[in-house]
N, C-alpha and C positions, 0 to 999 in steps of 0.2 A: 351439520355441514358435511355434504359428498362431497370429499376431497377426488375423490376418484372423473367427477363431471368437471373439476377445476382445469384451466389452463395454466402451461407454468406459470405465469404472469401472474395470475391470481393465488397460488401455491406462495410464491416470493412474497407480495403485496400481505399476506395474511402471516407468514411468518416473520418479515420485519416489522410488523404491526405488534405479533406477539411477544418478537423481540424487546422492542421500545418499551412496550406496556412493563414490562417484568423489567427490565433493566435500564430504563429511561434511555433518552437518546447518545448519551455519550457512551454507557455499556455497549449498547447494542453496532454503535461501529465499532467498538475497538472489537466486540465479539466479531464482527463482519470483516475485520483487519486481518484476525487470524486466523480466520478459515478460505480467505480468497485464494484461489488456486493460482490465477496469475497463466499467463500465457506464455508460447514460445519457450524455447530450450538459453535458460540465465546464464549456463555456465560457456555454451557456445558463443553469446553474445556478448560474455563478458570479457573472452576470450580474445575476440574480434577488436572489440574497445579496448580493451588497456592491454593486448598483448604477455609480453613477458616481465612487465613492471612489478619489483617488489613492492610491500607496502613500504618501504623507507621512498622510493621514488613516484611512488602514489601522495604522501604524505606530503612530501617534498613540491611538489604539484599543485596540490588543494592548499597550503596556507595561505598564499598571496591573496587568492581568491577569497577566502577568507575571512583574508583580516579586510580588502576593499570591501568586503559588505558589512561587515562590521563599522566601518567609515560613513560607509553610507546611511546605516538605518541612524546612526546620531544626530545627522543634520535636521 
């Protein structure tokens, strides 16, 4: 194989292939999981989102929502 004549496309296509092969398919996303770069600046936009919220009033926030989906997935 001329990895060198490959396009990226076929570079990706042949190392998640290689992936999978060696670490079946649930290895090879969570390998994929922790190598993703991920885009845009997190901490600027986390910034934007939840301003100056402690986690006590982050936490305080998220139960409610919470516990209704917990409600819900029972039904």
């Amino acid at each position: 194989m001329n990895t060198a004549r490959m396009t990226n496309a076929e570079i990706r296509a042949c190392g998640w292939d290689a992936l999978v092969e060696r670490l079946g398919p649930l290895g090879a996303l969570r390998f994929a999981m922790q190598t993703e770069r991920g885009h845009g600046d997190y901490a600027a936009r986390r910034h934007r989102t939840l301003g100056g919220l402690s986690v006590d009033q982050l936490l305080t926030r998220m139960r409610p929502r919470r516990a209704a989906g917990r409600r819900r997935s029972r039904r």
